[in-house]
C-alpha positions in Angstrom: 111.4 22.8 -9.7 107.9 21.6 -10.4 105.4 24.6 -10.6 103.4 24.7 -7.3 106.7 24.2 -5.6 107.6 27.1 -7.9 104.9 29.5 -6.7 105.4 28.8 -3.5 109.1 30.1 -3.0 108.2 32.7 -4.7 105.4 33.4 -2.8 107.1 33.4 0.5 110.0 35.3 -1.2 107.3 37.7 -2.1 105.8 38.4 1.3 108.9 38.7 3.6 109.7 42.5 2.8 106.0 43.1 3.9 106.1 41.1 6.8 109.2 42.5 7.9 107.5 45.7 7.8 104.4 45.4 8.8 106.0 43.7 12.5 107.8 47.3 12.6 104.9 49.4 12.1 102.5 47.3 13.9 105.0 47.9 17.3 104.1 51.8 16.9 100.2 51.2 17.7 100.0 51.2 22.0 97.2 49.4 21.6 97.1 46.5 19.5 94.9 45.8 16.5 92.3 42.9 16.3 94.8 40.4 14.2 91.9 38.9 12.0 90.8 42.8 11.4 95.0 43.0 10.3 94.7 40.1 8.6 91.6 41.1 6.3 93.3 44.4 5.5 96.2 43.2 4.4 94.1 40.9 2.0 92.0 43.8 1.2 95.3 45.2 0.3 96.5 42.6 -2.2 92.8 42.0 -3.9 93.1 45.6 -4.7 95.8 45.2 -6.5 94.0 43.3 -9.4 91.4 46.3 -10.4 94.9 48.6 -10.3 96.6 47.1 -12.5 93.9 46.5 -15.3 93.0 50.6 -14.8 96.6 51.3 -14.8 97.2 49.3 -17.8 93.9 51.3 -19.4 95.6 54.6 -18.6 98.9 53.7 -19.8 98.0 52.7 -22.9 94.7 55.3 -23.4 95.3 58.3 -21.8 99.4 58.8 -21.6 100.2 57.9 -25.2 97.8 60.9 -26.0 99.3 63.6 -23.2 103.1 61.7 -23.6 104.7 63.2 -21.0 106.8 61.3 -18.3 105.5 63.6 -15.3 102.1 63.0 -16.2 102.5 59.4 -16.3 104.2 58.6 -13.3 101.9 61.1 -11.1 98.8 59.1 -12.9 99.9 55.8 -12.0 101.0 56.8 -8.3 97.3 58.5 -8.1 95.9 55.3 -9.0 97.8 53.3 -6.5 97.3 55.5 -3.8 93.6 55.9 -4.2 92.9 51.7 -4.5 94.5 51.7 -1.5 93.0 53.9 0.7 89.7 52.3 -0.8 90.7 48.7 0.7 91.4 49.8 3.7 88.3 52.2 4.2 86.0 48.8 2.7 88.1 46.8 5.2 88.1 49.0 8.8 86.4 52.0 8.4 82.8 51.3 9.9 84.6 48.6 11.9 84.2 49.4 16.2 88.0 48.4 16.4 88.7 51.7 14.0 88.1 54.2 17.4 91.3 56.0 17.4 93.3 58.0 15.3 96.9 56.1 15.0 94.7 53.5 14.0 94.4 55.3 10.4 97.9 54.9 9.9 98.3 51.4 11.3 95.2 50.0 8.5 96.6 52.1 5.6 100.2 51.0 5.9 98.7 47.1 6.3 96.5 47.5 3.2 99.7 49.4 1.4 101.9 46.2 2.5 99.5 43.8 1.0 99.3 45.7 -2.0 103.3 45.7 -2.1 103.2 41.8 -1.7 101.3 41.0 -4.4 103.0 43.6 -6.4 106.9 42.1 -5.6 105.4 38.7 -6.5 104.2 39.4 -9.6 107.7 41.0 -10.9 109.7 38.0 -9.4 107.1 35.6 -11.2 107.5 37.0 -14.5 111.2 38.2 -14.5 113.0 35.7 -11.6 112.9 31.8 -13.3 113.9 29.8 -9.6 115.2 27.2 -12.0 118.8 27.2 -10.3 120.2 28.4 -7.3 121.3 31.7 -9.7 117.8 32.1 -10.0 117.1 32.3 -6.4 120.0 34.6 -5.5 118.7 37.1 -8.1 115.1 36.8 -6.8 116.6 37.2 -3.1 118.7 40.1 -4.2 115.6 41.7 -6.4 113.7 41.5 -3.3 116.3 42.8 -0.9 115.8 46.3 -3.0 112.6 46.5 -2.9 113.1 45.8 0.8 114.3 49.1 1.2 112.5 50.7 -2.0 109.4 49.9 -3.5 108.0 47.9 -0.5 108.6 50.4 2.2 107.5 53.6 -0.2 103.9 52.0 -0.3 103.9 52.1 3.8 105.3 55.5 3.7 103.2 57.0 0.7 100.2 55.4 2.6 101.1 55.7 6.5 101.2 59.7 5.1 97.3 59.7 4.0 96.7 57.4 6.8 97.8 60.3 8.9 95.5 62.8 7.6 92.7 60.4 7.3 92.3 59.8 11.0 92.7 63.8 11.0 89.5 64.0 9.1 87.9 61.0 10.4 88.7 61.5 13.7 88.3 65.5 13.9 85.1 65.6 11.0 87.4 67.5 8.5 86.7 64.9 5.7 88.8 67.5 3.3 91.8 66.3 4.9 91.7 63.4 2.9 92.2 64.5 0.0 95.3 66.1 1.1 96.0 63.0 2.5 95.6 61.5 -0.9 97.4 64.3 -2.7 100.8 63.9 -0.3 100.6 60.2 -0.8 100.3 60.2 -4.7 103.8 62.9 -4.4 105.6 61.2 -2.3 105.3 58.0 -5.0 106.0 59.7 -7.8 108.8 61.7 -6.6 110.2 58.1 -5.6 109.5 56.9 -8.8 110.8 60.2 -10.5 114.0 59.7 -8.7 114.6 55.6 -9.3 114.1 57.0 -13.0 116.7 59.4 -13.1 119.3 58.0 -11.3 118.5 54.2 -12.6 121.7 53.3 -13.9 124.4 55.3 -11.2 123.2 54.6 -7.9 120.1 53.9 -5.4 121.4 56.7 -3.0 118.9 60.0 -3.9 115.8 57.3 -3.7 116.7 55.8 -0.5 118.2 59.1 1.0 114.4 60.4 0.0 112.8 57.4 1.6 114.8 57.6 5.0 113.4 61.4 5.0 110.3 60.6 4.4 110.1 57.4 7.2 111.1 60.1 9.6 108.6 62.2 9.0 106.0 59.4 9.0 107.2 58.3 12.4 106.8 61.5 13.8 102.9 61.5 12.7 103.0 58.2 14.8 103.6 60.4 17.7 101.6 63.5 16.9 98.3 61.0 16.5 99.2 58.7 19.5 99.3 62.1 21.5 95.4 63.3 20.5 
């Protein structure tokens, strides 16, 4: 398989757990989004991922060597994310006119988080999924098909969650609520992560089971925002 060929696959691979996602949480906004304003966040999204990996890549080999100390780590890395995130999608809609109600703070952060997760699943198939063989692509449809229901849909959680409490400070001029927003996001991450950790070589069930929770709770937002 020649190498633009290569990318490609890989590259569609990549984005179908996002997509898949993204047409879900899109279906809970009444009032549909500009596409080219979904679009640019999504892309806003995935750019962001390059600054967040050279500061986590800084911090991991920096600052947690010095503290060493696993919970300090993963909180530090989810903190990044989380943060980046909400910045490409604030850059991307927030002085936008099309940003003029409050489920609309979820909808953008879960895009942005989605783009961010694309980029992210591409760049682990690239560098650990050869498509040489049809082995290869199993392994990079079956890498993807847990991070389908893992990595993928924790970003939309983590950041539909801050999304929530941004359009409660946007919305309602309690700008603290952000950082609560940001705070909730950065736990819910690194309790995911905490948990793939432990339990990485028994079973996916406490990770998931924590996911599924968590999507419940996110949905529920949905409701309480498309109800102000």
């Amino acid at each position: 398989m020649d190498s633009f060929l290569h990318f490609l696959v890989i590259f569609i691979l990549s984005a179908i757990p996002a997509i898949v996602w993204l047409i879900f949480f899109l279906k809970e906004d009444d009032h549909p989004e500009p596409k080219t304003l979904v679009v640019k966040t999504f892309f806003a999204g995935a750019l962001i991922s390059i600054p967040v990996l050279s500061l986590q890549l800084l911090f991991q080999n920096v600052l947690s060597p010095s503290i060493n100390n696993l919970l300090f780590t993963v909180i530090g890395l989810a903190f990044i994310e989380e943060i980046f995130k909400f910045t490409a999608a604030h850059l991307a809609v927030g002085h936008n006119k099309a940003f003029n109600e409050p489920v609309d703070a979820m909808i953008y952060m879960i895009v942005a988080a989605l783009g961010f997760a694309t980029v992210e699943n591409f760049f682990i198939t690239w560098s650990n999924l050869p498509l040489a063989s049809f082995a290869g692509i199993f392994t990079a449809v079956s890498t993807l098909g847990l991070r389908f229901i893992g990595a993928t849909l924790l970003h939309a959680i983590a950041s539909g969650a801050l999304g929530y409490y941004w359009a409660l400070g946007h919305f309602e001029h309690m700008e603290h609520r952000i950082g609560i927003g940001i705070l909730l996001a950065t736990t819910i991450h690194a309790v995911f992560n905490l948990l793939v950790y432990q339990f990485q070589n028994s079973h996916v069930f406490y990770p998931t089971f924590f996911l599924m929770i968590a999507a419940i709770i996110i949905l529920t937002d949905f409701e309480k925002l498309k109800k102000t």
